[in-house]
C-alpha positions as CSV (number, residue, x, y, z in Angstrom):
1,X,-7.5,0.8,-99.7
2,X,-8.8,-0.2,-96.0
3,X,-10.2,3.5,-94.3
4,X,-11.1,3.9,-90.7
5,X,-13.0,6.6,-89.7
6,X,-14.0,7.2,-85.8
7,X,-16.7,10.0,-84.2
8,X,-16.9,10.7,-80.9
9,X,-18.3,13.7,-78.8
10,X,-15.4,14.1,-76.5
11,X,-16.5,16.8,-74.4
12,X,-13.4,18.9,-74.2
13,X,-10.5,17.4,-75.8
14,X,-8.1,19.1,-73.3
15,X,-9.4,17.5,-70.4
16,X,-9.6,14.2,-71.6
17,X,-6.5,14.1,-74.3
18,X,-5.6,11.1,-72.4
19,X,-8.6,9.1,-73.3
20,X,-8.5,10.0,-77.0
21,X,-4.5,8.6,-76.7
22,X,-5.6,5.5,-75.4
23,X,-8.3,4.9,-77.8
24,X,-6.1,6.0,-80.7
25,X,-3.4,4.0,-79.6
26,X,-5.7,0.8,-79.5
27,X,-8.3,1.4,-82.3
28,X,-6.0,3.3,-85.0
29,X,-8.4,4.8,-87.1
30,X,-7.1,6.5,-90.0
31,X,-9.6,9.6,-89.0
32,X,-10.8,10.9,-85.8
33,X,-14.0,13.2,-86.0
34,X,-14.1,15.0,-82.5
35,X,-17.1,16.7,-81.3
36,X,-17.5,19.5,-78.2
37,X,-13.8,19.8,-78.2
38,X,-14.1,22.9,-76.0
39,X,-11.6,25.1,-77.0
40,X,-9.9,27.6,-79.3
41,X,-7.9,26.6,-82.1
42,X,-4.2,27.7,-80.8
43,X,-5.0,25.6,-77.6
44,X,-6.0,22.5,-78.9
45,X,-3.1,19.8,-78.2
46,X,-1.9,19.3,-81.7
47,X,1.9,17.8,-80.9
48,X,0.1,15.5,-78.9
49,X,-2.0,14.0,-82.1
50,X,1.3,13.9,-84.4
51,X,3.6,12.2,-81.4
52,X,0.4,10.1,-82.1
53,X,1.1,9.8,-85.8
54,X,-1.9,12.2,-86.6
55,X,0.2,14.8,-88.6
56,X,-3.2,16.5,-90.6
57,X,-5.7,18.5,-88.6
58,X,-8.9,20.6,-89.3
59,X,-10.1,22.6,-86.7
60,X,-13.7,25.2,-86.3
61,X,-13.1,25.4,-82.4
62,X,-13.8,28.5,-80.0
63,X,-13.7,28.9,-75.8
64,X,-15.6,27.3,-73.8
65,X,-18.2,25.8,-76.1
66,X,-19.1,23.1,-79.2
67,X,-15.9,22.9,-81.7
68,X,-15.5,20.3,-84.0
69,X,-11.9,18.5,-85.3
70,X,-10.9,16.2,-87.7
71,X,-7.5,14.5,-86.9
72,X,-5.8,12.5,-89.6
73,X,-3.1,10.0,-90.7
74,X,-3.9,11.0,-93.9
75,X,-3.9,14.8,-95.9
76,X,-6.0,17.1,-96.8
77,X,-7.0,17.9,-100.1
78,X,-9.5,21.0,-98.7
79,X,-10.9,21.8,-95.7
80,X,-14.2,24.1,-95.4
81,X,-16.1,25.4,-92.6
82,X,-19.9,26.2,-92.9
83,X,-22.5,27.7,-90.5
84,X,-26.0,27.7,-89.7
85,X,-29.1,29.8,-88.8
86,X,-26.9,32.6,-89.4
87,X,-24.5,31.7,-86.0
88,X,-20.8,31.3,-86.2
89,X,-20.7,28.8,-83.6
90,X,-18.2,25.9,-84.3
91,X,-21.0,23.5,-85.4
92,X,-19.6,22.0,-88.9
93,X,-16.1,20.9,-90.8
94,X,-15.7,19.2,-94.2
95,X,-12.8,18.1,-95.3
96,X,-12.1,16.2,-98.9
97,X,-9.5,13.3,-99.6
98,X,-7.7,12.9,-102.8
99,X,-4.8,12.2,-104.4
100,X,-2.5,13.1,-101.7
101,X,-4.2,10.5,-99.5
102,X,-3.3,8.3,-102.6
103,X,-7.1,7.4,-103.2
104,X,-8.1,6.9,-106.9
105,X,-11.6,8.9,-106.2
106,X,-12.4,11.7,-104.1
107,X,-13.8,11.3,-100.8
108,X,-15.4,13.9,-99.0
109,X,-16.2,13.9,-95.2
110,X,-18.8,16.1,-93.1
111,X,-18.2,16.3,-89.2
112,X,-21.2,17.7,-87.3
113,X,-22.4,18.9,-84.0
114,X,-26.0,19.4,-83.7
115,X,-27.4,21.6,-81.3
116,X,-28.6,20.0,-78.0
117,X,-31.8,22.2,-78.2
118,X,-32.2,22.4,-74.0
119,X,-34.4,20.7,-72.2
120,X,-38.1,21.9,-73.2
121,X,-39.1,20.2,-76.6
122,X,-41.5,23.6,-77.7
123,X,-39.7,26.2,-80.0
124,X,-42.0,28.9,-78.9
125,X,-41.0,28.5,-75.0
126,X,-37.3,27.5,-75.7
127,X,-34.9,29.2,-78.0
128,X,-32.5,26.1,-78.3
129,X,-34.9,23.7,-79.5
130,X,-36.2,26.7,-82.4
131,X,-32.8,26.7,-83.2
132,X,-32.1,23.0,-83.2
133,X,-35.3,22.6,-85.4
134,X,-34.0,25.0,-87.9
135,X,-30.3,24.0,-88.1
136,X,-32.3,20.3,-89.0
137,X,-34.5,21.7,-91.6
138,X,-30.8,24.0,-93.3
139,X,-29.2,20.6,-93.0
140,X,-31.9,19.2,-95.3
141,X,-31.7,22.1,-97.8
142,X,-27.7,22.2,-97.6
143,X,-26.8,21.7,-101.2
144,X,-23.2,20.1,-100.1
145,X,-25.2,17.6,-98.4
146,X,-27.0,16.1,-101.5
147,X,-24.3,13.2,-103.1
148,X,-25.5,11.5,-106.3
149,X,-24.3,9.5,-108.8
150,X,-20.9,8.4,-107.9
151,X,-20.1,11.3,-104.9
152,X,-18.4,9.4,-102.4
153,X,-19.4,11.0,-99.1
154,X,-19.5,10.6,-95.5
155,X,-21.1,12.5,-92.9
156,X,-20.8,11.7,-89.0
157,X,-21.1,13.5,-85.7
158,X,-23.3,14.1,-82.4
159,X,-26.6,14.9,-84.5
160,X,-27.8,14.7,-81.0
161,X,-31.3,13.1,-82.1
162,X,-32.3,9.7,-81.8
163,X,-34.8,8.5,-84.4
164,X,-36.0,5.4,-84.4
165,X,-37.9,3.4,-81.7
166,X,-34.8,1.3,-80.5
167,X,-32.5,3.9,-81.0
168,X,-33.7,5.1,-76.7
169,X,-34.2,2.9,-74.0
170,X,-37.6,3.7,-73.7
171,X,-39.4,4.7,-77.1
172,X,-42.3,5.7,-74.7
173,X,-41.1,8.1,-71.9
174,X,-38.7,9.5,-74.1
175,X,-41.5,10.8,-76.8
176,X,-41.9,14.2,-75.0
177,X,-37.6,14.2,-74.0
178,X,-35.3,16.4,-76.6
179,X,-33.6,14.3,-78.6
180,X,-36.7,11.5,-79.3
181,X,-39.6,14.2,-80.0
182,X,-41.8,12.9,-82.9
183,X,-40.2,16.6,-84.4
184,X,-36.7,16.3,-84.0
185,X,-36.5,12.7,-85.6
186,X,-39.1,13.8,-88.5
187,X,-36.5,16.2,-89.4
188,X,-33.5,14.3,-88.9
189,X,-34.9,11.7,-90.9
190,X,-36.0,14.3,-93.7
191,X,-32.5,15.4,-93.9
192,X,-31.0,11.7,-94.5
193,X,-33.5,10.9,-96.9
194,X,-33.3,14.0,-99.0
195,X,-29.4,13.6,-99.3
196,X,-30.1,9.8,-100.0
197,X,-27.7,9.3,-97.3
198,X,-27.2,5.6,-95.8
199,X,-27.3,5.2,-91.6
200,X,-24.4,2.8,-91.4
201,X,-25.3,1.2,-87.9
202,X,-29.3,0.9,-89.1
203,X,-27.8,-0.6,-92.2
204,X,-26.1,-3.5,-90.2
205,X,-27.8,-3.6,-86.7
206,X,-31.6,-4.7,-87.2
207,X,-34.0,-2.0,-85.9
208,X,-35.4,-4.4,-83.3
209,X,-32.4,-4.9,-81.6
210,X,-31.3,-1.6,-79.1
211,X,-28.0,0.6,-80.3
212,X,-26.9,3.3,-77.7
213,X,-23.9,5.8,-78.1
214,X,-24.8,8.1,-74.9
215,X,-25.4,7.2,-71.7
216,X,-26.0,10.8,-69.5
217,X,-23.8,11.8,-66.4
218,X,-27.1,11.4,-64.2
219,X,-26.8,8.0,-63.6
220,X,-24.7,6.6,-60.7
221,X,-23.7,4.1,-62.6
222,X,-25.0,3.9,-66.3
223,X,-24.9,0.6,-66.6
224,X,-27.7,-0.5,-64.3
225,X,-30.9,0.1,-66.3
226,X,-28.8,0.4,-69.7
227,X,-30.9,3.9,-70.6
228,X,-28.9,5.0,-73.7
229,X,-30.0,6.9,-76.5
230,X,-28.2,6.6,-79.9
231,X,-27.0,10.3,-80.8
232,X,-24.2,9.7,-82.8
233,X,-24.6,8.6,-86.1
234,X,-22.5,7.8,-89.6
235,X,-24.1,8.1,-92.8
236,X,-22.6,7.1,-95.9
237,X,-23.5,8.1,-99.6
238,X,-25.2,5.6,-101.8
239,X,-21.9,5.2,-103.8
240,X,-20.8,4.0,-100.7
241,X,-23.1,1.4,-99.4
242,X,-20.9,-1.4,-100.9
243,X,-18.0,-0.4,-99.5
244,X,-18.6,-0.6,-95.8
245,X,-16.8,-3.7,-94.4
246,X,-17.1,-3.2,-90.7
247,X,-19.1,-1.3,-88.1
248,X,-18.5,-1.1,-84.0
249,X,-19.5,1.1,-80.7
250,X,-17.0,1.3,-78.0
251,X,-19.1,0.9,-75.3
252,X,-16.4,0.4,-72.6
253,X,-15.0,4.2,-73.1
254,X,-17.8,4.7,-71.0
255,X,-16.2,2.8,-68.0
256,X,-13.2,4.8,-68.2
257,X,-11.8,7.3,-65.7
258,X,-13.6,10.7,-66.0
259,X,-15.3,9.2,-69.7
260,X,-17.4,11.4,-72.2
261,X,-21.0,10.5,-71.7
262,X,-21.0,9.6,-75.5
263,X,-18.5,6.8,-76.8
264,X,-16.2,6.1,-80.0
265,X,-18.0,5.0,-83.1
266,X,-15.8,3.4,-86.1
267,X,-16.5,2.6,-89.4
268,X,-14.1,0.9,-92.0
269,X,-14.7,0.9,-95.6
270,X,-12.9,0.2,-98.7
271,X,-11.9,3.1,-100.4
C-alpha cells in the first residue's frame, strides 16, 4: 500500500487554512503532520479538513502558542499525547495505524515540535535554550522512541535544529546561531542514533549538496542569498528504510501569499 505523509510548521493553521487547502488539494498526502498550529482544540477548523476528505484528526493544541495535529484520510488505531521537562505545552502527538487503515502491520507515527530555544545559544543566560537542550536529551531517553526489530515507525516535525554542515547556508556564521550550535546538533544527533532512527532526506540527498526547509521572515525576499536552514526533518525506523519510495520539499509554499516561513515536506513509502 502506497502512504503519504507531509510535515509542515504552519504557523497558525487558522490564519493560513487556505494554504494548507491548496497544498492538500495538489499534493494529497494521506497524512498531514501540522506544527505551531496556534490554537485550542474546539477552534481548529476541522469541517474544513473533512470537506477536504480528511475525516480523522488528533489534536495537543492550546491559545496562542506551539500545537501539534495530525490530519488523516485514514483512522486511528490510538492516539497519545506525551510531554516534556515536566511542561504541558502542546509539543508532541503519536498516533498508531492498523487494521482499520487496512495495513497488514502496525505503523506508528510521532509528530514533534521542538522548542525554538530563543536567541542566546547559553543555558545559563537563557531559559529557552536550557529547556530546548533538555527536551533533546528526554527525547533521547524516551523509551517510545527506541523501534527495533520489526517496529515500523515514523517520526517527523520542526525539531528546529539543523545538524549537519549543509543542512544551513553558512555552516560558519551559523556555529554560534540557535539552531546550528555544536550543542544542539550533538544532541539531536544523539537522539536519532540512539533510536536507530533513519533521516529520510540525508538518506537520499548527499550531504554535500544544500537542503533547506526554513527560510526566516527577515528577509525581503528570501530568495536572494538562498539562507535556509533545514529544521524539519522525517526519520524513519530501520524496518523502514526499504520502504521509502519517494522524498520532496515544497519549496514554492514559500512564494505564496502570507506563507509559513517553513515549507511542506512529503515522504511516500510502501506500507
Amino acid at each position: 500500500m502506497r502512504f503519504s505523509l507531509t510535515t509542515w510548521n504552519i504557523n497558525s493553521v487558522r490564519l493560513r487554512i487556505n494554504l494548507v487547502a491548496k497544498f492538500l488539494k495538489s499534493a494529497r498526502p494521506d497524512v498531514l503532520c501540522l506544527q505551531e498550529t496556534k490554537c485550542i482544540d474546539d477552534a481548529f477548523p476541522l469541517k474544513r479538513f473533512k470537506r477536504l476528505g480528511y475525516e480523522h484528526v488528533a489534536l495537543n493544541g492550546q491559545k496562542g502558542y506551539h500545537g501539534v495535529a495530525v490530519i488523516s484520510k485514514l483512522p486511528f488505531e490510538t492516539t497519545d499525547i506525551r510531554t516534556f521537562c515536566d511542561k504541558i505545552d502542546s509539543r508532541h502527538i503519536s498516533v498508531a495505524f492498523g487494521e482499520k487503515a487496512q495495513l497488514t502491520k502496525p505503523l506508528v507515527l510521532h509528530n514533534f515540535y521542538v522548542p525554538a530555544g530563543g536567541d542566546i545559544p547559553d543555558p545559563a543566560l537563557n531559559p529557552k535554550f536550557e529547556h530546548k537542550l533538555k527536551f533533546l536529551d528526554e527525547m533521547k531517553a524516551c523509551e517510545p522512541l527506541h523501534p527495533r526489530g520489526e517496529d515500523r515507525h515514523i517520526l517527523v516535525g520542526d525539531l528546529n535544529v539543523a545538524p549537519h554542515e549543509n543542512d544551513v547556508w553558512s555552516h560558519k556564521q551559523l556555529l554560534k546561531v540557535v539552531s546550528h550550535t555544536p550543542i544542539e546538533c550533538e544532541k539531536l544527533l544523539a537522539a536519532q542514533t540512539y533510536g536507530e532512527w533513519i533521516d529520510v532526506a540525508r538518506e537520499r540527498i548527499p550531504m554535500s549538496q544544500k537542503v533547506y526547509t526554513w527560510w526566516s521572515y527577515r528577509a525581503a525576499d528570501w530568495t536572494i542569498g538562498d539562507r535556509g536552514r533545514r529544521l524539519d526533518h522525517i526519520w524513519v525506523s530501520r524496518a523502514l528504510k526499504e520502504s521509502v519510495t519517494d522524498f520532496k520539499i515544497t519549496r514554492d509554499a514559500r512564494s505564496w501569499e502570507r506563507p509559513s516561513d517553513h515549507v511542506p515536506v512529503t515522504v511516500t513509502l510502501e506500507v
